[in-house]
C-alpha positions in Angstrom: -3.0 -7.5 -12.0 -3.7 -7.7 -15.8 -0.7 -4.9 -16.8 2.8 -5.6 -16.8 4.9 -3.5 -14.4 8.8 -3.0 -15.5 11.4 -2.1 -13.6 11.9 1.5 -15.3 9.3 3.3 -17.6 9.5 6.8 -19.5 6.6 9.4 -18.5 5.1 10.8 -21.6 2.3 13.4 -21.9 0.7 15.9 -24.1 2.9 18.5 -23.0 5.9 16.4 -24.5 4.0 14.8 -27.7 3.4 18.8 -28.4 6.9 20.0 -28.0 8.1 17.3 -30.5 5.2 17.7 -33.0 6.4 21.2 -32.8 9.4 20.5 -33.7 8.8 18.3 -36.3 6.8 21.2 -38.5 9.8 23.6 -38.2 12.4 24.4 -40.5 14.6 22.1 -38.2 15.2 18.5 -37.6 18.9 18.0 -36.2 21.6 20.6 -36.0 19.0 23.6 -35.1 17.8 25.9 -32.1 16.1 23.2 -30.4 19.7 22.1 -28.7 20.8 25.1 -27.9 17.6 25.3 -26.1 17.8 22.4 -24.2 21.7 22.7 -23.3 20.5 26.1 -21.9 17.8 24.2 -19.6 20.5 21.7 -18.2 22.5 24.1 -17.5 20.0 26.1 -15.6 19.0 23.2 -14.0 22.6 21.8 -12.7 24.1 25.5 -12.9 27.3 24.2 -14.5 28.2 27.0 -17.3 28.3 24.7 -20.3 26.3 21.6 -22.0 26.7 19.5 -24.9 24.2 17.5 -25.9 24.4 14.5 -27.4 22.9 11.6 -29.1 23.7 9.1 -26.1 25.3 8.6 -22.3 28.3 6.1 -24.3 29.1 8.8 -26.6 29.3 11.7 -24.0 31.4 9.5 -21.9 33.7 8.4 -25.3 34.3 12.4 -26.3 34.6 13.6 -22.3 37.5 11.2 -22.2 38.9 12.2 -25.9 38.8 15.7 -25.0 41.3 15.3 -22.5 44.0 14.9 -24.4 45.8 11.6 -22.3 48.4 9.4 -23.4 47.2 6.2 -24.5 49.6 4.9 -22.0 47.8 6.1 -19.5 45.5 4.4 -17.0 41.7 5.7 -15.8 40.2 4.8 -12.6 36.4 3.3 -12.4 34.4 0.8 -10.7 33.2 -2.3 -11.3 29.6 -1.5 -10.3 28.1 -0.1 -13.4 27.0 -0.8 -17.1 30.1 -1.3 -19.4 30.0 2.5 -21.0 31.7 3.8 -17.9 35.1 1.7 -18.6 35.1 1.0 -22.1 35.0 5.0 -22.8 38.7 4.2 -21.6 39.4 1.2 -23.7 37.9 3.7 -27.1 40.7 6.2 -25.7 43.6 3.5 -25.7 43.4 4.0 -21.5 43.7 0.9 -19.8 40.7 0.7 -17.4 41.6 0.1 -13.5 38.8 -0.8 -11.5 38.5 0.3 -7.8 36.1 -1.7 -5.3 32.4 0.1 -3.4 31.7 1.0 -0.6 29.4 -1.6 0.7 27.0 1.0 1.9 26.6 3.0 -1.2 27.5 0.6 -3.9 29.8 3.6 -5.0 33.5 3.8 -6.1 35.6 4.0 -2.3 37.7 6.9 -2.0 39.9 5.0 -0.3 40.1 2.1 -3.2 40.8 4.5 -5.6 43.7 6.2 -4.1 45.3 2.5 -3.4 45.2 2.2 -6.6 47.0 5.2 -8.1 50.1 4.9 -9.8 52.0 7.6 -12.3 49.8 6.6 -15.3 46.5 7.6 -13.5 45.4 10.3 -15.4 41.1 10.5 -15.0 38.9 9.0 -12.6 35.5 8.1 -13.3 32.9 8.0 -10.1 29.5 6.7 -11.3 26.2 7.8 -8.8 25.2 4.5 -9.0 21.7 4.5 -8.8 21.1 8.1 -8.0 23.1 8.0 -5.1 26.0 10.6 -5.5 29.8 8.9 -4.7 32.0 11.0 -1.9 33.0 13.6 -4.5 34.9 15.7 -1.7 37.5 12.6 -0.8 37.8 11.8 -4.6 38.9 15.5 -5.7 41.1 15.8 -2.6 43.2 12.8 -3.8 42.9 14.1 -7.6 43.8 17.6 -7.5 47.0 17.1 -5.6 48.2 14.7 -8.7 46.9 16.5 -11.4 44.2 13.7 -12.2 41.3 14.8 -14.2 37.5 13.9 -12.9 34.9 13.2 -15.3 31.7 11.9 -12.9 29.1 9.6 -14.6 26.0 10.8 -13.9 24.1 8.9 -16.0 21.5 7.4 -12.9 21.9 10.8 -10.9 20.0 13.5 -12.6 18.3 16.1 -9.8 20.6 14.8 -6.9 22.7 16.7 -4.9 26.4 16.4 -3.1 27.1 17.2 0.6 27.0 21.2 -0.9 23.3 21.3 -1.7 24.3 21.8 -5.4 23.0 19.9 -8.1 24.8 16.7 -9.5 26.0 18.4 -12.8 27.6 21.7 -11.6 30.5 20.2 -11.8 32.3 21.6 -8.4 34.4 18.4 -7.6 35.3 17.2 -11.5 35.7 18.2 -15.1 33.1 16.8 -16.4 29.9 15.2 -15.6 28.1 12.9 -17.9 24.0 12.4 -18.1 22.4 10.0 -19.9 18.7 10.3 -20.9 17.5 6.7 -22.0 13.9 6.3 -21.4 14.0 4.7 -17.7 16.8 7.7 -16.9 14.8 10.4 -15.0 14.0 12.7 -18.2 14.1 10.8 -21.4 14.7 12.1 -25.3 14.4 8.4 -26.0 18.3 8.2 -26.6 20.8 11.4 -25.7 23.7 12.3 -23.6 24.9 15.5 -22.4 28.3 16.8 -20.7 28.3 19.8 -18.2 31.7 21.7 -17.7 32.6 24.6 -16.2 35.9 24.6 -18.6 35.7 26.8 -22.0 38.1 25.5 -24.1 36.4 21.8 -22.8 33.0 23.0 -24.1 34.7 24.0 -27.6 36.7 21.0 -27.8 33.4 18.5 -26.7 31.3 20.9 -29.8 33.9 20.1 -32.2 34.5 16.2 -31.2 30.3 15.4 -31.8 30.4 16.6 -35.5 33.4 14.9 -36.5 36.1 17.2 -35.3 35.2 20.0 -37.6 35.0 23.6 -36.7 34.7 27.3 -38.2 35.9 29.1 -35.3 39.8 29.4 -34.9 40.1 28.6 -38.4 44.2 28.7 -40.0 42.8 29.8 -43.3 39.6 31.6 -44.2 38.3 31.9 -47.7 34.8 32.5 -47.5 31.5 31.3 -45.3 31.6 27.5 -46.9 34.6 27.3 -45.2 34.9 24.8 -42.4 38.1 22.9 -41.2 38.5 19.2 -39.6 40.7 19.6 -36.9 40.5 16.5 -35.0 39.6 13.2 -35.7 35.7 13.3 -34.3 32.5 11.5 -34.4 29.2 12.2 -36.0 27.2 12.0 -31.6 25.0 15.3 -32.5 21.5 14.8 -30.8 18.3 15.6 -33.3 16.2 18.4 -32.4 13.2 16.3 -32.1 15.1 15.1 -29.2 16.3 17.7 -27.8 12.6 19.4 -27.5 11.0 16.1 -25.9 14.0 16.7 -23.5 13.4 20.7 -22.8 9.7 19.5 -22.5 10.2 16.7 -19.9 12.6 18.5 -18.0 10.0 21.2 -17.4 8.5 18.2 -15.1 11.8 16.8 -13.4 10.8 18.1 -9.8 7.3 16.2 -10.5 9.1 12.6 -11.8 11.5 13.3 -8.7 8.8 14.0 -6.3 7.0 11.0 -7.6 9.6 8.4 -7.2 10.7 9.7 -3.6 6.9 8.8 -2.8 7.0 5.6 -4.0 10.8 5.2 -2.2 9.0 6.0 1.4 6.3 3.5 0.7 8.7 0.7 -0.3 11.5 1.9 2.8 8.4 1.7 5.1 7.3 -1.8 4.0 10.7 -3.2 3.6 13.0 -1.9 6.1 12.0 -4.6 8.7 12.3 -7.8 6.7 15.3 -9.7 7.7 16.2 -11.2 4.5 16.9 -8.1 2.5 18.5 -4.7 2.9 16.5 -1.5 0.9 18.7 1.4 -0.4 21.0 3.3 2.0 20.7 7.2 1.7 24.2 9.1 3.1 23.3 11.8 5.5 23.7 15.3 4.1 23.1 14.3 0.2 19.6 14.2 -2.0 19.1 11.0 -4.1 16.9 11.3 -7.1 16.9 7.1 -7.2 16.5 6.4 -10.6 17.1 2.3 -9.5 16.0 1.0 -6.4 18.0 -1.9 -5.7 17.1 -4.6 -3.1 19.8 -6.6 -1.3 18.9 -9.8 -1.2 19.6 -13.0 0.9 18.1 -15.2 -1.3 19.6 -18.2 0.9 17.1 -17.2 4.0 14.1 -17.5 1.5 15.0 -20.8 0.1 15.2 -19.8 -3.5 17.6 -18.6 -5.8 17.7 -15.3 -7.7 16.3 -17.2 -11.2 13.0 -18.1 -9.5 12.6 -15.1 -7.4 13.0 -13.2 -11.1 10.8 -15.8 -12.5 7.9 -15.9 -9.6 7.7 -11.8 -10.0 7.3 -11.8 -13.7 4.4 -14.0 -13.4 2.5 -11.8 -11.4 3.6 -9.0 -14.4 6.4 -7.7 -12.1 9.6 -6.5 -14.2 12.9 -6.7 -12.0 16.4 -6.5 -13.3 20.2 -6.9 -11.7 22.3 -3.6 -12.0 24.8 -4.7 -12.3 27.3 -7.6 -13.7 30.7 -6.4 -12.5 32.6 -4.8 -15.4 35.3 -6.5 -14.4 34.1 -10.6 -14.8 32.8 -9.7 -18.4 34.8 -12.2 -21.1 36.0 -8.8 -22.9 37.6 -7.6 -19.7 38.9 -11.0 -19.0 40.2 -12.2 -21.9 42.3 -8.7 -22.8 42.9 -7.3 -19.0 43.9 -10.7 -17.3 40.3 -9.3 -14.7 39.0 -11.9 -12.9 36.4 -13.4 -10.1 37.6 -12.2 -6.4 39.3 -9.3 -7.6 36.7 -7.2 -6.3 35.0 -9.1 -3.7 32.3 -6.3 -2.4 31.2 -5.7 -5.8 30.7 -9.5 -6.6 29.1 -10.0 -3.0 26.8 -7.1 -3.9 26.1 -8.3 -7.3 25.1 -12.1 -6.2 22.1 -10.1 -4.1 21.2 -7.5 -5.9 17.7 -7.3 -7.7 16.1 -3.8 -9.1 12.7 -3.8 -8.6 10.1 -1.3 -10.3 10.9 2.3 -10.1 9.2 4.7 -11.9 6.5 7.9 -11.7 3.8 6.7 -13.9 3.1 3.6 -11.1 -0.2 3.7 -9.6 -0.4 3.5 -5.9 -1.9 0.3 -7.1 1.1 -0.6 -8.5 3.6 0.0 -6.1 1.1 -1.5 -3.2 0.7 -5.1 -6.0 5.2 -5.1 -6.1 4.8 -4.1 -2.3 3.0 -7.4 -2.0 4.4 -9.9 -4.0 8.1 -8.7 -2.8 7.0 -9.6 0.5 5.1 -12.8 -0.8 8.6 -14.0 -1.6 9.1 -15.2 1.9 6.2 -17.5 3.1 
């Protein structure tokens, strides 16, 4: 195997290099009908009433928690599996961030965590779909509603999956808000974006007006003539660019293909894997659909006599990317040093993290491909 193989990979083709040479011979760069068109696909696509695009998953977290309007006494609920964004769209709020532990099936937030960890200050919970694989949204709005807890659901991994209901991650049934994030390893890519789907009106006007720094002509208090536009909150310059917001209308034309593709190479690796004694594959709840934009291996690395380092290090010499998603928010100096977090506060997360490894995942592999990582993965062992 001469090619390298990375963990996660974008899927470009003519179809999308067309859409954005399109764009870029049109009147329009940024701020033009290319986004409207595109927040019109995603909500087709998740069936949530509104979208707001924007120029990354950080900033549509950052403005979905601005939006709400909390105290910065407050407190917001998330978990310590997951890249920093999902809590530190908190700290940009002046919430403090409380960490609940996983379930150690699903690497998901645990209902039952969360509501242990409720106190009058909780005012928004934030479930991430780790991986793809949607949290138990039923249990965490059935402890939210009842305390008048907002629900903003990180969906950055979990484009194209579906809850218990059979809807789409994204309608937005059990939460607020629900946040996607479109870096090029996500399952549709505009090389950077965000987006927020809502259900809520005066959230959609209120998520508009925060991405181009809190300035609006609608609702205005004083109205001279069309120049006129008023700041009436302090926002943030997050618009997306049209250029990517028609490589995302054209890729997303093709999401039931990338989805299709990675369930295929899913099966091959479940079949492979599933027997070895020395690591656990993916668990998959009954009753939901799990676009995997990871696929995360649990494993022992004690039962093959090596340590995570060389297991990392054997792969990429044989031009197999891996990755560990992820270090525990809550262990991170930042976290440490201002929330007093520390190890063994979260002991499934940190058992998960010490095994985890994310190995390549992504619908431009070859069968070749996912038979070489097929393989070596089992090579590990000899």
């Amino acid at each position: 195997m001469d090619k390298f193989i990375p963990y996660g990979k974008q899927f470009i083709d003519d179809s999308d290099i067309e859409a954005v040479i399109k764009t870029l011979k049109s009147d329009y760069l940024t701020q033009g009908p290319a986004i409207e068109e595109f927040e019109k696909s995603i909500c087709e696509y998740t069936g949530a009433k509104y979208c707001v695009a924007v120029c990354n998953g950080t900033a549509a977290l950052h403005i979905s928690v601005k939006a709400l309007d909390i105290q910065s006494t407050s407190e917001g609920i998330t978990t310590p599996n997951t890249f920093v964004a999902s809590s530190n769209c908190l700290v940009y709020n002046n919430i403090k961030p409380v960490f609940a532990d996983i379930n150690e099936k699903t690497y998901n937030i645990d209902p039952y965590e969360v509501q242990k960890r409720i106190t009058p200050k909780t005012k928004v919970i934030i479930p991430v779909h780790f991986a793809g694989q949607p949290a138990d949204m039923e249990k965490i709005e059935k402890i939210s509603r009842t305390k008048g807890i907002y629900i903003i659901e990180d969906a950055s991994h979990a484009l194209g999956s579906k809850y218990k209901c059979g809807l789409k991650v994204g309608a937005c049934k059990y939460s607020d808000m629900t946040v996607f994030s479109f870096h090029p390893v996500k399952t549709i890519t505009t090389g950077e974006g965000g987006a927020i789907t809502t259900n809520d009106e005066m959230l959609y006007k209120k998520l508009r007006m925060l991405r181009t720094h809190g300035i609006t002509k609608e609702g205005l208090s004083y109205n001279p003539g069309p120049w006129y536009y008023e700041m009436q909150d302090l926002g943030f310059n997050y618009r997306m660019t049209d250029i990517q917001a028609s490589l995302g209308t054209s890729q997303i034309k093709r999401i039931d293909d990338f989805i299709r593709r990675r369930r295929e190479i899913i099966d091959r690796y479940n079949e492979n894997f599933e027997e070895l004694d020395w690591l656990i594959i993916p668990y998959q709840e009954d009753g939901v659909f799990c676009a995997l934009h990871l696929y995360v291996l649990k494993i022992d690395f004690t039962k093959i006599g090596k340590t995570r380092k060389q297991v990392m290090e054997e792969l990429k010499e044989t031009h197999i990317g891996t990755q560990v998603h992820y270090i525990p928010v809550h262990i991170q100096p930042f976290y440490v040093n201002t929330f007093g977090y520390k190890y063994g506060d979260y002991p499934r997360t940190e058992k998960y993290y010490e095994q985890a490894l994310s190995i390549p995942l992504y619908p431009k592999m070859t069968d070749h491909d996912v038979e070489w990582v097929i393989k070596n993965i089992k090579g590990l062992k000899r």
